[in-house]
N, C-alpha and C positions, 0 to 999 in steps of 0.2 A: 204565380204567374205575373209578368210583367209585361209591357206593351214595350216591346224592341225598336219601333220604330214608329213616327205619323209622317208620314208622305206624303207630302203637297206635289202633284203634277202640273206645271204651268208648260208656257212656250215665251221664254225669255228674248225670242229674235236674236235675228244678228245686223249690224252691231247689237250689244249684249245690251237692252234696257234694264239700266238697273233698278228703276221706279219699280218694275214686277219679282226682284230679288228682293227688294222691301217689302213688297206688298206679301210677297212669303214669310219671311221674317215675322212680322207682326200677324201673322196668322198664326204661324207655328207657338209664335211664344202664348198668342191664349191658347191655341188647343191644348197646348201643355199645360201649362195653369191649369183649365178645366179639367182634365184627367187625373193629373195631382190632386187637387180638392177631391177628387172622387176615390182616391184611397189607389189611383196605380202607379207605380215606378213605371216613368216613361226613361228609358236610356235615350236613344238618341229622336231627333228632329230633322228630317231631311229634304230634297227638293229633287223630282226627277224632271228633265223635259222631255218635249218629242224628240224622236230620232235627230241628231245632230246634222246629218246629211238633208235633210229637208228645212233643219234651220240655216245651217251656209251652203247649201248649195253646191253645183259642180263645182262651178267657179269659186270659189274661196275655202273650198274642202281642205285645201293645204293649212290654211288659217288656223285649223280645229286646235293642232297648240297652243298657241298663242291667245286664245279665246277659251281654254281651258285654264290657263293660267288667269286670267283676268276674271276666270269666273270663282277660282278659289279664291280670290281677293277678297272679289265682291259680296260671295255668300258669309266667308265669314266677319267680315262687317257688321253682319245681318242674322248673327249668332246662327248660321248652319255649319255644321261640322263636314257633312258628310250630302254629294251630291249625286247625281248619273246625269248623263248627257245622252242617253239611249242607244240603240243600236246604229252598228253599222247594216247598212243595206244593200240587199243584191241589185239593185237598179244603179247603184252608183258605186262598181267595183273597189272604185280606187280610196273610199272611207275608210275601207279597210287595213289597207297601207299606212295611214295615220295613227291610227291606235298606237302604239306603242310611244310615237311619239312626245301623242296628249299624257298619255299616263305620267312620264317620263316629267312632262313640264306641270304638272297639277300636283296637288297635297288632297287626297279626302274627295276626289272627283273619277267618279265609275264608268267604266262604259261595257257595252257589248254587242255581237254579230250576230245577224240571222244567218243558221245556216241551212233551215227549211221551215215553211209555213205551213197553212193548212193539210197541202195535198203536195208541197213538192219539194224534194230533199235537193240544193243548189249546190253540189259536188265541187265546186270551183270556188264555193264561201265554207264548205266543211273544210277545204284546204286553205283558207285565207284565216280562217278561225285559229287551224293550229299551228300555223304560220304566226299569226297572233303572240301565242300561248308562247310561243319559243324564242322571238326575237325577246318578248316583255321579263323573260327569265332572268338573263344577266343583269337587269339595272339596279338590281338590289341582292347583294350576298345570299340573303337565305330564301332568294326567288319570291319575294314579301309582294312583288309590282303585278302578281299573277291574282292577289285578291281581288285586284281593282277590274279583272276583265270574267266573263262568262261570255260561252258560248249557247245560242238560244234557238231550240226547236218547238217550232208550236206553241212559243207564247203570246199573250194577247198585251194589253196595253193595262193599264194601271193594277199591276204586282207591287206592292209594296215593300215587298223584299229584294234587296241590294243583291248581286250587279244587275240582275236582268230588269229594274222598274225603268218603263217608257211611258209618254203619255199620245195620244195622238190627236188633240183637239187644241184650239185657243183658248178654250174654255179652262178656268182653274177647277181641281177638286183633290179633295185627298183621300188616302186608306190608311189601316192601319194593320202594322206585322205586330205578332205578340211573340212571346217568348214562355213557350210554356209545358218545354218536357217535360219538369216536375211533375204538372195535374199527373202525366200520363204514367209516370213512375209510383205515384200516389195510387192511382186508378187501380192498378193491379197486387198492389202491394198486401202481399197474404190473403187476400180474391180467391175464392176456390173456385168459380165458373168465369169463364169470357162473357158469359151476358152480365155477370154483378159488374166486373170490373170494367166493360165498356159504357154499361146505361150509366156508371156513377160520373162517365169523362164526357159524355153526351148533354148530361144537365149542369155539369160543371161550364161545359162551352156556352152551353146555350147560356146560363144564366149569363156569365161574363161578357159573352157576342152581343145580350138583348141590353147588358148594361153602358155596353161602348158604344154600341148603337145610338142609344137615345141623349149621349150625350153629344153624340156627331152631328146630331137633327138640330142641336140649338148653337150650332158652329156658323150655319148660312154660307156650306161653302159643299159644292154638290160631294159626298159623300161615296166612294165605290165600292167601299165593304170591308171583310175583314178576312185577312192573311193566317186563319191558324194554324198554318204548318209547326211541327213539335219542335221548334227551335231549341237546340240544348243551348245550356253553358257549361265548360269544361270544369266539371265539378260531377262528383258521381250523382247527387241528389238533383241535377239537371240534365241528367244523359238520356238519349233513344236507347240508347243499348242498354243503359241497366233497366228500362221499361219493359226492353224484349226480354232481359233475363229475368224480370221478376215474374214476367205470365209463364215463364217453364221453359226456356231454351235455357240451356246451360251456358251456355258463351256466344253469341250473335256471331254470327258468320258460320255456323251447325244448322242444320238440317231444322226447319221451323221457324228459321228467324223470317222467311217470307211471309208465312202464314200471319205472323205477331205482326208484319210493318203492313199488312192490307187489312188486319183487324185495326189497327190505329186510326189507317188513313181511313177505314169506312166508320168510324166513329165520328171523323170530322164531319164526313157527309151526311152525318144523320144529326149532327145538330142545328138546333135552330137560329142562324143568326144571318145577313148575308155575304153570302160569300166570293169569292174575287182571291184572284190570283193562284196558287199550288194546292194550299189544301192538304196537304199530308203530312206522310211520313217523312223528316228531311235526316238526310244523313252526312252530313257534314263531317268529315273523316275528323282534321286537327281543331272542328268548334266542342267536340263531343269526348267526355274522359275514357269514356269505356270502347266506344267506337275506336279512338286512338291505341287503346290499350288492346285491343282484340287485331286491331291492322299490324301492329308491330309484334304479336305472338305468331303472326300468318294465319292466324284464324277465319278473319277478313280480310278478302282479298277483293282487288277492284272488279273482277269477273263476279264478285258477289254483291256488290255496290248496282254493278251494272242488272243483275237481276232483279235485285229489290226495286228499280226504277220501274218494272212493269208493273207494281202495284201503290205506289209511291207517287208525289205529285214532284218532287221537287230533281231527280235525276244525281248528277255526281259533285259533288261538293267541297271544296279545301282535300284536296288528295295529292298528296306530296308525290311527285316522282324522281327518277334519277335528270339529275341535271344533265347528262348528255340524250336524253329524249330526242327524237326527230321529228321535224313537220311529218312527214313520211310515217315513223311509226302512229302518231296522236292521229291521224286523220282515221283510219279505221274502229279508233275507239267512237270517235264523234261521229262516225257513217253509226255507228250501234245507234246512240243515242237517238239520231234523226229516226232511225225505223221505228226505234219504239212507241216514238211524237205520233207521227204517223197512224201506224198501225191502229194502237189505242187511242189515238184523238186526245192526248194530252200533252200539255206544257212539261218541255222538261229541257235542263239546264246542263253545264262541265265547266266550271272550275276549279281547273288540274293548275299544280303548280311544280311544276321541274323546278330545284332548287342545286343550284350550280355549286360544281364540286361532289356531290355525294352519287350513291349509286343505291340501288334496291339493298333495304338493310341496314342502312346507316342510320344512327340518328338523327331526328331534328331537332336544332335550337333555335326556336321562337322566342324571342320575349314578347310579347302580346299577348294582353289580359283576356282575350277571347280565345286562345289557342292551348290547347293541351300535345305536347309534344309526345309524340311517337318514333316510329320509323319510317324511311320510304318505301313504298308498296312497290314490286315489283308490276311490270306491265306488259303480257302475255299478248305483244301483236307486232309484226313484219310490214313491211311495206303493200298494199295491195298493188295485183296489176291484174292486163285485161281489161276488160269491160267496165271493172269496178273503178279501175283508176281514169278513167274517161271522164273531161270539167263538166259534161253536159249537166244539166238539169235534168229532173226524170221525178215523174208522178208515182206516188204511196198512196192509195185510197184507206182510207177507216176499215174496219173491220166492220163486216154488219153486222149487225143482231141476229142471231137463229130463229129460222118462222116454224 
C-alpha cells in the first residue's frame, strides 16, 4: 500500500494569490515528510481549488487559460506537480466552452463538469461534457489531454482523487487518496471463504486509515478523510482484476466479476477509518494490467465497466476509444452514468479518452508509467433522439429503502 496522493484544497482567487500557492507548498512538503517518517511512499503532492467558475467569475471566465497557465508556473515553484482547478458549472454554461482550452495552455493542471447533482441530471452539460471529451481528443496524438478532464455525477467536494477533486470553502484542508489494490490481491490470495478474505482487507484498512488518521490530527490543517478506493498500478501484483480473479472469476469481465467488485467495495465500507470521497472498487481501464489485458481480449467491455459502476464508487475510468467518437455518440454513455449517480445516491465519474487515429481494436501506445497498454474498446451507442435528446434539465430521485 501506498498513499497516491495528499490533497490540499484551498481557494487561490483570482487574480491568482500566490502567498496561498506557498502556503500549500510548505504544507504539503511536511505532510509528506510526516508520512515518509511513518514508513509510507507518498507518490505524489497536490492542490485542488474550488470550482474555477466561482473563482473568475462570468466576467473573466475566458481568462481560465491563461490563469491555468500561470497557475502551473506558480504551483510548481512551490514543488506541486500535479493540480485541479474544479468543475465546470451549470449555472455558468459557458465554463464549459473553456476547458479544452485551459487544458491545452497548462502542464499537470486538471479540470472537470457537472453533469448532474443531487436529484438533477443537466442534459445540456452531459452534452457540453462530451463535447469536452472530443474537442480535448486531438491536442495530443495518443488522446493523452483527455486525462486531465472527468466528467462528474453526484460528487461532493474534497475527493482526493484526480480529476474530479474540488473544494468549496475558503477554508484550507486536506485528504488523502491511497493506492492499494495489492492489500486486495493479497486479501484473497488462496482464501477459501469471502468472509476470511474480506475481514483480512477490513483490518488491514482499518489499521492503515486509523494510522493515517492520527498522523493528519498533528498536521493543524482540518483533515477530510481518507480515499480508499483499490487504485491499481499497471503491474499484475497491483491490479482490481487480478483481485477479482483471485476470489474465483476466471477473467473479470465473466459472469461474477460484479459480485467480486461490491464484495471489495463493501469491505471499504466496513472499515474503520474516515471516509470521504468514492470509497470503492475503481476500475481504471489503461491504470490496471489485467483490466487492460481482459478489455483488449473483448472479455471486458465498456457495457461491463458501465455495470460494475452500480456497485462501485468510482464510475468509468482511462477507457480508450475510437478516435472518431462523436459528441452525439458519448452523450448517451454519460446520460447512463448520471442515472446511476442518481438512482443510487452515489458519486460517480467518465474519463473516456478517444485517441485519434485508431478505431475499436487497435492498439494503444502509451508511454506513461501509470498506463498498461491494451486495446480500444469498442462503444455500443447511436445518437439519442426524442424526448431524450431534449437540453432540459429534469429530476432523478434516490431510490428509497424498502419498508
Amino acid at each position: 500500500m501506498k498513499i497516491r496522493s495528499i490533497t490540499y484544497f484551498c481557494n487561490p482567487q483570482y487574480p491568482l494569490e500566490e502567498k496561498i500557492l506557498r502556503e500549500a507548498g510548505d504544507f504539503l512538503s511536511k505532510a509528506k515528510a510526516a508520512y515518509e517518517t511513518a514508513g509510507y511512499e507518498v507518490q505524489t503532492v497536490r492542490v485542488a481549488t474550488v470550482p474555477f467558475p466561482n473563482m473568475l467569475g462570468e466576467k473573466h471566465i475566458d481568462e481560465l487559460p491563461n490563469y491555468a497557465a500561470q497557475f502551473t508556473h506558480v504551483m510548481k515553484q512551490n514543488g506541486v506537480v500535479y493540480a485541479a482547478l474544479g468543475p465546470a458549472l451549470p449555472e455558468l454554461p459557458h465554463s464549459y466552452q473553456v476547458v479544452p482550452d485551459a487544458i491545452a495552455a497548462s502542464d499537470g493542471v486538471f479540470f472537470s463538469g457537472v453533469m448532474a447533482d443531487a436529484q438533477t441530471i443537466h442534459m445540456a452539460q452531459v452534452k457540453a461534457c462530451a463535447e469536452i471529451i472530443v474537442k480535448s481528443a486531438p491536442l495530443d496524438p495518443n488522446g493523452f489531454a483527455n486525462l486531465n478532464f472527468t466528467a462528474l455525477a453526484n460528487v461532493g467536494p474534497n475527493a482526493p482523487f484526480f480529476p474530479g477533486a474540488y473544494h468549496n470553502t475558503d477554508v484550507p484542508a486536506f485528504g488523502i487518496a491511497v493506492e492499494c489494490a495489492d492489500m486486495a490481491v493479497d486479501a484473497f490470495e488462496g482464501r477459501q471463504t469471502i468472509d476470511d478474505g474480506r475481514q483480512w482487507l477490513v483490518d488491514e484498512m482499518t489499521k492503515h486509515g486509523q494510522a493515517i488518521t492520527k498522523i493528519a490530527k498533528d498536521l493543524h490543517v482540518d483533515f477530510k478523510g481518507i480515499d480508499f478506493s483499490l487504485a491499481p498500478f499497471p503491474d499484475d501484483s497491483h491490479s482490481l482484476g487480478k483481485a477479482v480473479e483471485n476470489m474465483g472469476v476466471p477473467k473479470i469481465g465473466l459472469h461474477g466479476s460484479l459480485a467480486a467488485a461490491a464484495i471489495l467495495t463493501d469491505a471499504i465500507e466496513r472499515a474503520d477509518f474516515p471516509h470521504i470521497g468514492f470509497n470503492g472498487f475503481m476500475q481504471p481501464i489503461l491504470e490496471d494490467s489485467i483490466l487492460a489485458k481482459r478489455a483488449a481480449e473483448g472479455v471486458l467491455t465498456v457495457k461491463d465497466a458501465l455495470l460494475y459502476s452500480a456497485v462501485c464508487g468510482t464510475g468509468l475510468d482511462t477507457v480508450p476509444l475510437a478516435g472518431d467518437v462523436t459528441t452525439e455518440e458519448l452523450t448517451p454513455l454519460l446520460l447512463d452514468i448520471c442515472a446511476l449517480a442518481l438512482r443510487l445516491n452515489k458519486p460517480l465519474t467518465a474519463r473516456l479518452m478517444p485517441i485519434p487515429g485508431k478505431k475499436a481494436g487497435d492498439a494503444t501506445t502509451f508511454d506513461f508509467a501509470f498506463f498498461a497498454n491494451g486495446r480500444v474498446m469498442a462503444l455500443d451507442s447511436s445518437p439519442l433522439h426524442g424526448a431524450l435528446n431534449d437540453n432540459s434539465s429534469f429530476t432523478l430521485n434516490a431510490k428509497l429503502p424498502r419498508q
